[in-house]
C-alpha positions as CSV (number, residue, x, y, z in Angstrom):
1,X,-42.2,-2.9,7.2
2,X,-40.4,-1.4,4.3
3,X,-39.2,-4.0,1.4
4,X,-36.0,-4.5,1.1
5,X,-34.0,-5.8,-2.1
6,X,-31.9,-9.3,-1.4
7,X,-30.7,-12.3,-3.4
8,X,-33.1,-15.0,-2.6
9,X,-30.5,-17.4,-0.4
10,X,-32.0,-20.6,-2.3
11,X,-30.6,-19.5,-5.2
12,X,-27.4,-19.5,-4.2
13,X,-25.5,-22.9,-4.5
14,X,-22.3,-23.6,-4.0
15,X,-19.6,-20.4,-3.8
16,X,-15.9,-21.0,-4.2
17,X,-13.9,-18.6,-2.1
18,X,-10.4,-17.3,-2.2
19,X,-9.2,-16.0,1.2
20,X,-6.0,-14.1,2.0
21,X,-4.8,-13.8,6.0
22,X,-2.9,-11.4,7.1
23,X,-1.6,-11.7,11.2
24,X,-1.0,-8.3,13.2
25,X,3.0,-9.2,11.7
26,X,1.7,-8.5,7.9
27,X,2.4,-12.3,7.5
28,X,0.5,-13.8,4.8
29,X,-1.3,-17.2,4.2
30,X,-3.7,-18.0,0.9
31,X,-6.1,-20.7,1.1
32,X,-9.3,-21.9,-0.7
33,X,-12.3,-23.0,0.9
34,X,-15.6,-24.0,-0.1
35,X,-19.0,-22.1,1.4
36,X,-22.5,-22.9,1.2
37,X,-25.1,-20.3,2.0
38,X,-29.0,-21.7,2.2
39,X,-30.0,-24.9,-0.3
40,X,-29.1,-25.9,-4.0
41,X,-31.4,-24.9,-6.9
42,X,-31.5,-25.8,-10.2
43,X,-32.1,-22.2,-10.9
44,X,-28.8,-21.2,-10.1
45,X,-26.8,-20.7,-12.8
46,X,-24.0,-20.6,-10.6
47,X,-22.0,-17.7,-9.0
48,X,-18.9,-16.5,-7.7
49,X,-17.9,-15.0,-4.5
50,X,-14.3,-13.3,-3.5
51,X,-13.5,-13.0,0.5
52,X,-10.1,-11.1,1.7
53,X,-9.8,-11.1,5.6
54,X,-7.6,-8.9,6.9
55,X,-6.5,-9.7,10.6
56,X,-6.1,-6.9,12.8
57,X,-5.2,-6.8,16.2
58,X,-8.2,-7.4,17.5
59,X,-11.6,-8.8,15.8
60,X,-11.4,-10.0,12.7
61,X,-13.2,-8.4,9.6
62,X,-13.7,-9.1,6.0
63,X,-15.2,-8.4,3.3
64,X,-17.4,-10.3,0.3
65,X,-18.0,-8.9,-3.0
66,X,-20.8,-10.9,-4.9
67,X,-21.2,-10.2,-8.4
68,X,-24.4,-11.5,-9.3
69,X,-25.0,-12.7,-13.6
70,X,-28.2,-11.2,-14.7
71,X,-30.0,-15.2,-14.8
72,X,-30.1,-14.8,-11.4
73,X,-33.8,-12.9,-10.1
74,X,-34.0,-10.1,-7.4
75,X,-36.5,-10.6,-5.1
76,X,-38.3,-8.2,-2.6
77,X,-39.0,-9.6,0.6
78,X,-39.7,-7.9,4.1
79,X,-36.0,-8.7,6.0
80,X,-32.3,-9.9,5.1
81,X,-32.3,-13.5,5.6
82,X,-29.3,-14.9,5.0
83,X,-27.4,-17.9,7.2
84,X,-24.2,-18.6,6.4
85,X,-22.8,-21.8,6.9
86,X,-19.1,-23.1,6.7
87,X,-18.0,-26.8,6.5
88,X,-21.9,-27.3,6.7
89,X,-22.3,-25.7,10.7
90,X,-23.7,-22.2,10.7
91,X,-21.7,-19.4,11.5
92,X,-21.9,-17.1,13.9
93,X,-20.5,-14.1,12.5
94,X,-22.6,-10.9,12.4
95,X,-23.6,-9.7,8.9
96,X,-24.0,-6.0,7.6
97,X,-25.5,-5.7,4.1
98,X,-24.6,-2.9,1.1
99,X,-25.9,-3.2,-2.4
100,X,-23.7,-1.8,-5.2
101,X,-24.1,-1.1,-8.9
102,X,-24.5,-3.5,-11.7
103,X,-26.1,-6.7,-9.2
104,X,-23.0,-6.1,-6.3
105,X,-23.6,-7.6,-3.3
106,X,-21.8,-6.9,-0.3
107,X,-21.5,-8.5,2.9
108,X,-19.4,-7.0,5.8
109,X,-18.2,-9.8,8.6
110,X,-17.3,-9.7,11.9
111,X,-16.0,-12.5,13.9
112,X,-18.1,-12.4,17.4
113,X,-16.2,-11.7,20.6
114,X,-14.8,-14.0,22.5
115,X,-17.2,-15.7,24.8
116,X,-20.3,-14.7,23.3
117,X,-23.5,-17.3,22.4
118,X,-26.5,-17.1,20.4
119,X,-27.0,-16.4,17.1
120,X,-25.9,-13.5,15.2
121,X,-27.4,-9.7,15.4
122,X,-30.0,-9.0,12.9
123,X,-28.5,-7.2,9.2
124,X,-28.9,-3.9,9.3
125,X,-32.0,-2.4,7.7
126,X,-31.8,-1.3,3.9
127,X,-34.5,2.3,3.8
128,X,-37.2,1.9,0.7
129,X,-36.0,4.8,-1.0
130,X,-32.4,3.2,-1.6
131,X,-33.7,0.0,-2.7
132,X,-35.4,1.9,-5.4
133,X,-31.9,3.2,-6.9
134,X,-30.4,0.0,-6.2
135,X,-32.5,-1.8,-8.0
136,X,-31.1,-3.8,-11.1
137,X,-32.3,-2.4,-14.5
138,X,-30.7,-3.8,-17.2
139,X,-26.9,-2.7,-18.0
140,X,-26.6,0.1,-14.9
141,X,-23.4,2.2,-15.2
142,X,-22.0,4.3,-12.2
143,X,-22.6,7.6,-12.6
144,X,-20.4,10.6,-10.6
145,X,-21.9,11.7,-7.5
146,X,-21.5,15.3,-8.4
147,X,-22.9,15.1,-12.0
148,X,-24.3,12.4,-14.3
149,X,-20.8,11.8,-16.1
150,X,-20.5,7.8,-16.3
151,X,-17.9,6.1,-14.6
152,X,-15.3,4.0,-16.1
153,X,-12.0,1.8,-16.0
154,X,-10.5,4.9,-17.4
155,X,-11.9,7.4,-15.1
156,X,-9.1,9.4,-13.0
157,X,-8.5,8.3,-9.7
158,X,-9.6,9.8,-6.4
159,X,-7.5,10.2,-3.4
160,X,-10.1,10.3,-0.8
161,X,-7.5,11.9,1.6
162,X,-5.0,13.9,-0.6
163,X,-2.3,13.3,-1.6
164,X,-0.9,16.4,-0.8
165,X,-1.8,14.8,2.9
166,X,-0.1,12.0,1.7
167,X,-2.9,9.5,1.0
168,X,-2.7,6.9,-1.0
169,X,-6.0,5.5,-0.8
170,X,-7.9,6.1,-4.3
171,X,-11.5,5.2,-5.9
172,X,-12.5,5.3,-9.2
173,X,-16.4,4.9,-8.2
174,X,-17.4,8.0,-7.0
175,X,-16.1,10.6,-8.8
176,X,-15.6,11.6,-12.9
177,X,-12.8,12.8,-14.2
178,X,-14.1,16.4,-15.2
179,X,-15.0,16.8,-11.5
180,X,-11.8,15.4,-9.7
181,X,-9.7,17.4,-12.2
182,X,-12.3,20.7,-11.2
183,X,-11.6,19.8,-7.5
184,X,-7.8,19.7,-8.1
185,X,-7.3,22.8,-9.4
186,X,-9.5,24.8,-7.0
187,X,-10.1,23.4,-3.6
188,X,-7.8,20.7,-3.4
189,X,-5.2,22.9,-4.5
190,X,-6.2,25.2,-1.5
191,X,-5.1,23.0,0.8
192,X,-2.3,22.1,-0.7
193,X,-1.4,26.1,-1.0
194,X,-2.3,26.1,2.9
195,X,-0.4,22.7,4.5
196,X,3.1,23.6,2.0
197,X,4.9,25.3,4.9
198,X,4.5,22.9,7.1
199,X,5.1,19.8,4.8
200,X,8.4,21.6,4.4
201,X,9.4,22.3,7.9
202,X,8.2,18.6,8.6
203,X,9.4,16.7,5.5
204,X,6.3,15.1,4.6
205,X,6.2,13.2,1.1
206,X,2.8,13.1,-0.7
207,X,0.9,9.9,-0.9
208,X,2.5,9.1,-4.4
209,X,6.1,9.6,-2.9
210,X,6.7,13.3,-4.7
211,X,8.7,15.7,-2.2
212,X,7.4,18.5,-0.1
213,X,7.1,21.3,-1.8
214,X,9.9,24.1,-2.5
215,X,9.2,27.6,-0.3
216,X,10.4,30.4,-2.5
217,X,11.6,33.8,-2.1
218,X,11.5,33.9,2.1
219,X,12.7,37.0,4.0
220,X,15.3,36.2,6.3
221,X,16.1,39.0,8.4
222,X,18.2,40.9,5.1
223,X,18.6,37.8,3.0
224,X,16.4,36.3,0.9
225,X,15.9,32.8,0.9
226,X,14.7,29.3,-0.8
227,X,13.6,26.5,1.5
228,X,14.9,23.6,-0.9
229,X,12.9,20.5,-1.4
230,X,14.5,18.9,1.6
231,X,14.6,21.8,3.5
232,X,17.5,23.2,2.9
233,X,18.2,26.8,3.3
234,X,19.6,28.1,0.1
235,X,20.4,32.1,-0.6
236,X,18.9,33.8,-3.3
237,X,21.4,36.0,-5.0
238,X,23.1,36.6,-8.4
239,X,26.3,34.4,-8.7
240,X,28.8,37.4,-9.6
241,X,28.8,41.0,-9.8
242,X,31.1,43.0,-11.3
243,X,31.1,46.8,-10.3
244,X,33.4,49.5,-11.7
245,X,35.9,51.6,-9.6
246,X,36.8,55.0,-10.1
247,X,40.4,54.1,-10.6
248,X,39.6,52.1,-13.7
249,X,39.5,49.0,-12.2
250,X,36.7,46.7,-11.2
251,X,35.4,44.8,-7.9
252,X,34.2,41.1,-8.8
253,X,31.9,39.6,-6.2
254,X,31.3,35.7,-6.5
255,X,28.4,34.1,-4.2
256,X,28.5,30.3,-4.7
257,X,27.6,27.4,-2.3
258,X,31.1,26.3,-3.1
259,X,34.6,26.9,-4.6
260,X,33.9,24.4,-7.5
261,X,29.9,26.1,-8.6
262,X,32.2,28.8,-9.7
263,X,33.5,27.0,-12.9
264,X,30.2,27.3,-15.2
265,X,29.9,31.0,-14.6
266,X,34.0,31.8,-15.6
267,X,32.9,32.4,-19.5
268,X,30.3,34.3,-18.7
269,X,32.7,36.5,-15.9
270,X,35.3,36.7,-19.1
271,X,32.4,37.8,-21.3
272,X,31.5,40.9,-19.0
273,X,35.4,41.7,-18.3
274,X,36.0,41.0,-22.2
275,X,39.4,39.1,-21.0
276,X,39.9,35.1,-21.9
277,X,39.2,32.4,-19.1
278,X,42.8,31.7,-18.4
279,X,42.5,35.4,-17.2
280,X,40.0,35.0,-14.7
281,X,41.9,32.2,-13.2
282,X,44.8,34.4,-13.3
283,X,42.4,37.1,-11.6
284,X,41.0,34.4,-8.9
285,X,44.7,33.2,-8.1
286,X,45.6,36.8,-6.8
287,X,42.7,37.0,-4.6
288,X,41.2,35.5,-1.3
289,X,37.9,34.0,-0.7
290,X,35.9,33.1,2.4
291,X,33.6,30.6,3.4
292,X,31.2,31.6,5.1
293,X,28.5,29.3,6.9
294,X,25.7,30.8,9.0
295,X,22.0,30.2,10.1
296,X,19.4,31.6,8.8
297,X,17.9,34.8,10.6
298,X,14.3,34.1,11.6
299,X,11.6,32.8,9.6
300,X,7.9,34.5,9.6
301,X,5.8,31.9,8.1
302,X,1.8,32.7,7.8
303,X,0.3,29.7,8.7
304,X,-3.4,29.4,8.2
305,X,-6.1,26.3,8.1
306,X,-9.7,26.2,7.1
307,X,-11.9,28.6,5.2
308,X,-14.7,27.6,3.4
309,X,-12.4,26.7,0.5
310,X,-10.6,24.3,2.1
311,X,-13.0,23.0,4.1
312,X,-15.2,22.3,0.9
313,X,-12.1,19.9,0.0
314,X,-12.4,18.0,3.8
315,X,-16.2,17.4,2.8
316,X,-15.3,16.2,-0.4
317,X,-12.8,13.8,1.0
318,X,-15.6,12.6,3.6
319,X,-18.6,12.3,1.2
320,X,-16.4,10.4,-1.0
321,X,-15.2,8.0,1.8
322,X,-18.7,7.6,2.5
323,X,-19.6,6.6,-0.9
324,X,-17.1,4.0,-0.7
325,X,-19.5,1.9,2.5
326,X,-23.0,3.4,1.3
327,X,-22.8,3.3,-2.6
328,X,-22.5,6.1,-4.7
329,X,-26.6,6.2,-5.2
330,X,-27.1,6.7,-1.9
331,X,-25.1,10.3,-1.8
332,X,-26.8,11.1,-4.7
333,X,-30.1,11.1,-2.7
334,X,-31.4,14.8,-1.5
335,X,-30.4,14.4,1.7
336,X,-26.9,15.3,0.3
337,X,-27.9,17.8,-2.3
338,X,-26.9,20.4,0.3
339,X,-23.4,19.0,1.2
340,X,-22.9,18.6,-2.7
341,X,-23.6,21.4,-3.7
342,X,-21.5,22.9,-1.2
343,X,-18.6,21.1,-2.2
344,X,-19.1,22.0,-6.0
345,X,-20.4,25.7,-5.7
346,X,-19.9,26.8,-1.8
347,X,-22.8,27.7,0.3
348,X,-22.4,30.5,3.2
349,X,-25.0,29.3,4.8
350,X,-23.8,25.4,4.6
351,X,-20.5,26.8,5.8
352,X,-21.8,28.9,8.7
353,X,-24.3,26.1,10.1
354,X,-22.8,22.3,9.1
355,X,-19.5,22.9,9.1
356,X,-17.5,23.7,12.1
357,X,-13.7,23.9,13.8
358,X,-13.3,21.6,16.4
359,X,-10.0,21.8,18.7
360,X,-10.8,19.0,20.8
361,X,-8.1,16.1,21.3
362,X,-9.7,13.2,20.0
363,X,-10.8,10.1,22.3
364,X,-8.6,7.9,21.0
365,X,-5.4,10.0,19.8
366,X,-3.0,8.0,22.0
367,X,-3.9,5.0,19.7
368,X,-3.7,6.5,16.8
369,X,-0.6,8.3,17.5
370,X,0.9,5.2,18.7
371,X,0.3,3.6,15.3
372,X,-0.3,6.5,12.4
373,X,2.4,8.6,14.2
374,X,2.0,12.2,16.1
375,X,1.1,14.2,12.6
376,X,-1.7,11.7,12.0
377,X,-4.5,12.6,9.6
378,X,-8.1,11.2,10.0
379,X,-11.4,11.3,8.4
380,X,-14.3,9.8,10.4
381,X,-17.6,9.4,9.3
382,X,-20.3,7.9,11.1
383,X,-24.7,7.8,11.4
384,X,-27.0,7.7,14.0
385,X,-30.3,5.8,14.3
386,X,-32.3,8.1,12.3
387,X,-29.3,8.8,9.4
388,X,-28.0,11.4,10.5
389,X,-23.9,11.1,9.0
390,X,-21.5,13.5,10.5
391,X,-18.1,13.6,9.5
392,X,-14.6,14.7,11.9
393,X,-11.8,15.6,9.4
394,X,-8.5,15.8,11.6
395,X,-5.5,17.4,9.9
396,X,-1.9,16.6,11.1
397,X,-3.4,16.3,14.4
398,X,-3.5,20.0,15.2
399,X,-6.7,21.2,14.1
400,X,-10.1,19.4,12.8
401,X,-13.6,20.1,11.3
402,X,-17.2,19.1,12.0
403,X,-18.7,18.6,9.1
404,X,-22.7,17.1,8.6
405,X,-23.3,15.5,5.5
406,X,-26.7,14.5,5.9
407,X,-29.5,15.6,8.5
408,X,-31.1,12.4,8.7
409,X,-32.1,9.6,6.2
410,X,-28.8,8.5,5.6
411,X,-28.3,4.9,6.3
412,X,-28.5,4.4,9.6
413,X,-26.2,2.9,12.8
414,X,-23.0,2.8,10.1
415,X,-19.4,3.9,10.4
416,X,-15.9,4.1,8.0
417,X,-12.9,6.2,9.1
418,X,-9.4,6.3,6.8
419,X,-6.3,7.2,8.5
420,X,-2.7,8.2,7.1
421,X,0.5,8.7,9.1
422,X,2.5,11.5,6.4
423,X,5.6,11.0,8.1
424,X,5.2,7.2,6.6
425,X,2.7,7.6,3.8
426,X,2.8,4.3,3.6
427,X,1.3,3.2,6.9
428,X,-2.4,3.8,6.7
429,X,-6.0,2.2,7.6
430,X,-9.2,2.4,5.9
431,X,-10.6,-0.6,8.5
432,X,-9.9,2.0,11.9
433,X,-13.6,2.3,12.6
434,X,-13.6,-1.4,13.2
435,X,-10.8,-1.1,15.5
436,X,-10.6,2.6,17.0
437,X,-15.1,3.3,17.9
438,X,-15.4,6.8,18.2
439,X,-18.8,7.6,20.0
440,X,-21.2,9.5,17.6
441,X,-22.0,11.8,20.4
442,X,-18.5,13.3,20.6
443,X,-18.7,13.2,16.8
444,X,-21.2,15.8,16.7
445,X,-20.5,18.3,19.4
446,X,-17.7,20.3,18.2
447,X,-15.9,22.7,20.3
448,X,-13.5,25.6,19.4
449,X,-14.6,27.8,22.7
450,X,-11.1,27.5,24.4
451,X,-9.8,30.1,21.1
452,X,-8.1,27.2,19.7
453,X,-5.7,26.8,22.3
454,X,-5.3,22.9,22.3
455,X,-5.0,23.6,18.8
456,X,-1.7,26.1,19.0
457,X,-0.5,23.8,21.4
458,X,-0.5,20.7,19.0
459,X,0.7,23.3,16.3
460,X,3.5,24.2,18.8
461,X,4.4,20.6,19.1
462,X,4.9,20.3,15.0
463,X,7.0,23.3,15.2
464,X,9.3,21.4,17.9
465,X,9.7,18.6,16.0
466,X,11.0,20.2,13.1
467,X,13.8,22.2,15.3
468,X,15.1,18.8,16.8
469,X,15.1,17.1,13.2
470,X,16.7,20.6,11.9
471,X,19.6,20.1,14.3
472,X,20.1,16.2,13.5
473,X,20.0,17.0,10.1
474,X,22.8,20.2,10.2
475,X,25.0,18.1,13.0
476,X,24.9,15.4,10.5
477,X,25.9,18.2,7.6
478,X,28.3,19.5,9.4
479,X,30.1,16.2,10.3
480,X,30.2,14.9,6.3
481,X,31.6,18.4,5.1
482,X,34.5,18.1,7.7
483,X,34.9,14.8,6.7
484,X,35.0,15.6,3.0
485,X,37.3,18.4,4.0
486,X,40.0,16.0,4.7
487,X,39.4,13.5,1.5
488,X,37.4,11.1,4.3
489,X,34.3,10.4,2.3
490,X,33.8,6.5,2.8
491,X,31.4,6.0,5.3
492,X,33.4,3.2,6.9
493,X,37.0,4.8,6.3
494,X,38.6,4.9,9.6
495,X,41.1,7.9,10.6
496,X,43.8,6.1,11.9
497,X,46.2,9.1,12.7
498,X,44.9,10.3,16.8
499,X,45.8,14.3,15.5
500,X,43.7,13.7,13.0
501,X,40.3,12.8,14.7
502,X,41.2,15.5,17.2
503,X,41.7,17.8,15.1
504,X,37.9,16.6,13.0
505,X,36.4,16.4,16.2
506,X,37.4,20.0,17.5
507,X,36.1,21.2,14.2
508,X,33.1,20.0,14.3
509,X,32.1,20.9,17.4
510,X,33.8,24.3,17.1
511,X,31.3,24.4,13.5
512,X,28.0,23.3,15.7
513,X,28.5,25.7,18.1
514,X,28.7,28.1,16.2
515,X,25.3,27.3,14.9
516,X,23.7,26.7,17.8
517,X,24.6,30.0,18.4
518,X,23.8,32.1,15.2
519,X,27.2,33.0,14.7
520,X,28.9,32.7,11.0
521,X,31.9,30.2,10.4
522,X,34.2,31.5,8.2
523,X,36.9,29.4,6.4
524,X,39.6,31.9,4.4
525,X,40.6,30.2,1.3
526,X,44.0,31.5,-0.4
527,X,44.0,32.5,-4.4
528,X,45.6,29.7,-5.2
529,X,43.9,27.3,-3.9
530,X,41.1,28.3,-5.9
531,X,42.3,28.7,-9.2
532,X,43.9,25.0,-8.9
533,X,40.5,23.5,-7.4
534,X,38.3,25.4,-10.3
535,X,41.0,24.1,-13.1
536,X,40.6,20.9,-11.4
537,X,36.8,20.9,-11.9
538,X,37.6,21.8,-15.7
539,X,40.1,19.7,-16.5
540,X,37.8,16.9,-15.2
541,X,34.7,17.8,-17.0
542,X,36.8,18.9,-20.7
């Protein structure tokens, strides 16, 4: 039987343990208790141990950090053996073990299920050849798993999901600086390039709250466009043009959002007619204007996931989340030198024979879209019996990739998953393996053969959504400008005069229909009214 590398449980005396609850509500109790694992020695120097259960709706899990001083010994012996006991009865919570750097010890819990007797399942086995990088010599510093950089309170954080993706899950134990800044630039930034459209069409907020990204310079039928942080539709043209007649005279041509975005550009429109400013007011006041408000033609976006560059990124993310259960040494074994070095260099092959599109709807999306949201995104990594670690990276739940990390040798019989819902960055789980089993099996028999069908149709879906959140957002537009219009701009103001709210409500639905249909609304607006709203705007600012 091969050795495995435990804390003798005599030498551990009395713990103190801080606990933190949290019910399916988010409620929150704090408590202290006292825990006693095996007998008292007078060896023990004495040690501390840190436990935060998290309740979920369903089992409960936790887990213990144990940061051993270097008084303490390491022992060899042939199996885990570890009881726990609280308030003096032992408990019957089943253990799984993970060694860490610098003496961490790491016990995962799990309450049994209801109804069930006998003593807890046996610990999970640790293999030889991790013991051997686990074991405690002298001061032991992290290393990256990518190179032999050292690790660090000041080393850059990881998102294990982006946060272009909008995760906000980070780790500063995995990866250096150099690399994640390496990874950023190139195939994080790849995906980033590759998931902008649609993080615009759907409003989705990076993990650290920044907005979706702006999409410049669109064709739109024969306009140009800019898709605005918030999705706005804003032309692309020069604010005023001044062309020269035959007759000596001059045709001035003003494109502005509004009559008041005129003001800043009236010097410059006096410089180019070499007149004063009053002028140009005087010009403006013996012209007409028009406001015109019209949809956009249509949009041709490109959309495109995957490649070997982007999928390099959703290995990254997997091997990193890995890390987090197995312990960076363990990646660093050669069962992952192929995976790493296809995340750092590429590999053809790699690409062509471990890493696969899948367009499969996952066995439990219903869940997940109950509780991360229809868009969710999920990484899901999990072994077999003889180490072999696959990973499923979902993306917005429309397409997702198959990736293996390791062969076989990896730890065996283990599982961790992260999921993110980017509508709500904020509501994510890196504890949904413990709640949501996906069968390994399924894990690791991808299928694409239907031509990604499932997959346009879930695409299809995202593209729905943003046309119903498109017409709540321009009804909504369309019912504050008409508003404004009339000098209505509280939101609780009421219009007491009954002409008056007919009159708003005819124009707004005479304004949305006209949208809905593609048609322009146009608004004439005399001379003078716009010389006395632009001096307004001056007068105000002077």
């Amino acid at each position: 039987m091969p050795s495995v590398l435990v804390i003798s449980h005599e030498n551990i005396q009395n713990i103190s343990v801080a606990r933190t609850l949290k019910d399916p509500d988010n409620n929150e109790m704090s408590g202290r208790d006292d825990v006693i694992m095996g007998d008292s020695s007078p060896r023990n120097p004495g040690a501390q141990i840190t436990v935060n259960p998290h309740i979920k709706k369903g089992d409960l899990s936790l887990t213990d950090s144990l940061n051993m001083p270097e008084a303490i010994g390491w022992f060899e012996v042939d199996s885990l053996d570890i009881e726990l006991k609280i308030d003096g009865r032992r408990s019957d919570w089943s253990f799984v073990a993970k060694f860490g750097e610098k003496g961490s010890f790491t016990l995962r819990l799990k309450r049994p299920a209801k109804g069930s007797a006998g003593p807890p399942p046996p610990l999970q086995k640790v293999r030889e050849a991790d013991v051997q990088a686990l074991k405690l010599r002298g001061e032991q510093v992290a290393k990256c798993i990518f190179c032999d950089n050292e690790l660090t309170e000041g080393t850059k954080p990881e998102h294990i999901l982006l946060n272009a993706l909008g995760g906000r899950k980070t780790t500063r134990r995995v990866d250096c600086s150099m690399c994640n800044g390496k990874f950023g630039s190139t195939i994080d930034n790849e995906v980033g390039k590759q998931v902008a459209v649609l993080r615009n069409m759907l409003q989705l907020d990076s993990g650290t709250g920044g907005e979706p990204p702006m999409l410049r310079k669109i064709q739109s039928g024969g306009d140009v466009i800019n898709l605005m942080n918030d999705g706005t539709p804003e032309l692309v043209a020069k604010p005023f043009s001044i062309r020269k007649l035959e007759n000596g005279g001059f045709e001035l041509l003003i494109t502005t959002k509004s009559v008041e975005e005129i003001v800043p550009y009236v010097p410059h429109i006096a410089a180019q007619l070499r007149c004063t400013e009053e002028q140009v007011f005087q010009i403006l006041k013996s012209t007409t204007g028009s406001y015109v408000e019209r949809r956009p033609e249509t949009v041709h976006h490109a959309l495109g996931f995957g490649g070997p560059i982007a999928v390099r990124s959703a290995a990254k993310s997997a091997l990193v989340l890995w890390a987090t259960l197995t312990g960076s040494d363990e990646v660093k074994l050669p069962q992952y030198d192929d995976v790493r070095r296809f995340i750092t260099d590429g590999d053809e092959a790699f690409n062509l024979t471990r890493a696969h599109l899948d367009s499969r709807y996952l066995p439990e999306a219903t869940e997940l879209v109950r509780r991360f949201g229809k868009f969710f995104n999920l990484i899901y990594v999990r072994s077999n019996e003889s180490g072999r670690v696959v990973a499923h990276f979902t993306l917005y739940n429309v397409i997702s990739w198959h990736i293996v990390l390791a062969e076989t040798g990896g730890t065996p019989n283990a599982r961790i998953a992260l999921v993110s819902n980017p509508l709500e960055p904020a509501e994510w789980s890196d504890t949904i393996a413990d709640e949501v089993e996906i069968d390994f099996a399924w894990l690791d028999s991808p299928d694409y053969t239907d031509e990604l069908k499932r997959a346009r149709e879930r695409l299809e879906g995202a593209l729905r959504h943003h046309v119903e959140t498109q017409r709540e957002r321009e009804l909504s537009r369309i019912i504050d400008a008409v508003f404004t219009k009339r000098g209505i701009v509280g939101e609780h103001e009421l219009v007491k005069d009954p002409r008056l709210w007919q009159e708003i409500i005819a124009e707004i639905g005479h304004r949305f229909a006209l949208h809905a249909l593609g048609l322009p609304y146009v608004e004439t607006v005399s001379g003078e009214e716009i010389a006395a709203r632009l001096r307004a705007v001056r007068d105000k600012g002077a």
